[in-house]
N, C-alpha and C positions, 0 to 999 in steps of 0.2 A: 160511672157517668157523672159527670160532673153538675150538678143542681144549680138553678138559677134562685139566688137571692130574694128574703124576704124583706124590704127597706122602710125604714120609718115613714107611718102612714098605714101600713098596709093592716085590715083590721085581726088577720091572724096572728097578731103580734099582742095584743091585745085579750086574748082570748085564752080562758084556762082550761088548761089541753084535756084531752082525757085519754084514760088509761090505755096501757098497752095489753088487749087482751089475750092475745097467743102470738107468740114469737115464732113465726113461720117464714116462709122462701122472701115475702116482702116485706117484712120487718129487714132479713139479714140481708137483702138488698136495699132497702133505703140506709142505712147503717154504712156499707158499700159505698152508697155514692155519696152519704155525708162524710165520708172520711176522705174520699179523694175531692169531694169539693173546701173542704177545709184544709186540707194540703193546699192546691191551688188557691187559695184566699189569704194562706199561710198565716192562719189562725191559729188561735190554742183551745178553741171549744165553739162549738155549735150544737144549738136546741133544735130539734123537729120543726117548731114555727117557724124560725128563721129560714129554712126549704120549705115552705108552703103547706105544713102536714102538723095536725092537730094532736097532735101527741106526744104521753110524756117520757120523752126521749131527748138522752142529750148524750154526748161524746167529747171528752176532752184529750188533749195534748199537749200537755206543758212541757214545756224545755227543762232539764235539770241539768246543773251545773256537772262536767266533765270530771271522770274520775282521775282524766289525767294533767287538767288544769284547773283547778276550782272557779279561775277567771274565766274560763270559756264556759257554753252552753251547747249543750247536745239535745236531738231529740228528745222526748220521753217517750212514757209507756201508750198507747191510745187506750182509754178508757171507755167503755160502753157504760151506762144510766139508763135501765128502762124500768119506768114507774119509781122514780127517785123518792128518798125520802130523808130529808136532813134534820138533825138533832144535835143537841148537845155542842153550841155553837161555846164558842169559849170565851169568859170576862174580856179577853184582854183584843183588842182590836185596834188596826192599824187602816190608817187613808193612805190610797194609790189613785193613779190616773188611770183609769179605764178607758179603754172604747172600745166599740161593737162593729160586725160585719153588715150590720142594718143597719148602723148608723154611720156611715163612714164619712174619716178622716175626722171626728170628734173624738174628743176625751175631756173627760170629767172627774174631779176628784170625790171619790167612793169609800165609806168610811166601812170594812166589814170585819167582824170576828178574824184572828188568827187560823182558830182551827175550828172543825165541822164532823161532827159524824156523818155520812152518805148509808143509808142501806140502800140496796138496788138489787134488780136482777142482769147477770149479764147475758151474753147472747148465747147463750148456753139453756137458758133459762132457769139459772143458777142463783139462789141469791145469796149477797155476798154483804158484810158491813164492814166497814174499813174510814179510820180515822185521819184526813188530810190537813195541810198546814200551808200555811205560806200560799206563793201565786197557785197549787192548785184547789188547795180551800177555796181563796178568791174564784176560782173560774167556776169551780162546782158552785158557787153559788149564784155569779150572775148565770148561768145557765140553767140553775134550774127558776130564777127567775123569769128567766123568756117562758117555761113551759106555764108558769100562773100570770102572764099576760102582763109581768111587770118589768120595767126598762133601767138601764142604770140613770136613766138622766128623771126614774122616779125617787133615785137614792142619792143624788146629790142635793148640796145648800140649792136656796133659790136665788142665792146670787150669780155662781156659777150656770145655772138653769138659765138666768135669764141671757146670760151672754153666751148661749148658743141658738139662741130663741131666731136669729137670723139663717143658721147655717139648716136648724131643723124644716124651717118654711123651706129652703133650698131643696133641701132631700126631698118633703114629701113632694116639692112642682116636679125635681130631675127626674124622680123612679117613678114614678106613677106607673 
């Protein structure tokens, strides 16, 4: 089922989530319908805040380049995050243009590590640590910044910041 969006403004966005205590029938159904709402959104990653649920849970889906064209892009793998924990980010970091499903049709440039350790449990209740790079390093990390209440447009200059300061009033009067 498809989950109605959490939009800038909204104070669960805000808010540092807390833990996933047992991964039961409604864990792997919110899981469920954050993956077909993130299809539908045609995202590459969503946090539990961002569907209205207080917990630290995120899902990503980054596209990886095609094995049979390196210029095209294919799906990726869906990655489950429950109770994330990032380390061992790496010296060497790169700025991209972000933007978010809360914050829509904004982008902001985000300066973050190339690569990131993740430890997590998966939906298995399994935990797993695995070293990411590139756009899905980036996404594991503004995602698990939604679950500690922080936004990308806490991670850009304040020059940048200031000149979306019009579109953000817009969001929080649209979605309310």
């Amino acid at each position: 089922m498809k989950l109605p969006l959490s939009y800038y403004g909204n104070p669960v966005l805000r808010k540092k989530c807390r833990e996933v205590e047992e991964i039961n029938d409604e864990i792997r159904r919110l899981v469920s319908d954050m993956s077909e709402t993130l299809e539908a959104q045609n995202g590459i990653g969503l946090a539990a805040p961002q569907v209205g649920k207080d917990l630290r849970l995120f899902i990503t889906k980054v596209p990886v380049p095609s094995k049979d064209d390196p210029d095209q892009w294919e799906d990726g793998p869906l990655y489950v995050f429950i109770n994330p924990v990032l380390s061992e980010p790496s010296p060497e970091s790169w700025e991209s243009s972000e933007g978010c499903l809360s914050i829509p049709k904004v982008y902001v440039p985000v300066t973050r590590p190339y690569r990131i350790k993740v430890e997590a449990t998966d939906l298995d209740g399994n935990r797993f640590t695995e070293e990411f790079s590139g756009l899905q390093a980036r996404c594991c990390m503004h995602e698990n910044d939604h679950i500690n209440g922080v936004l990308m447009i806490d991670r850009t200059d304040k020059a940048s910041r200031k000149e979306i300061d019009a579109d953000l009033r817009r969001i929080k009067k649209e979605y309310r």
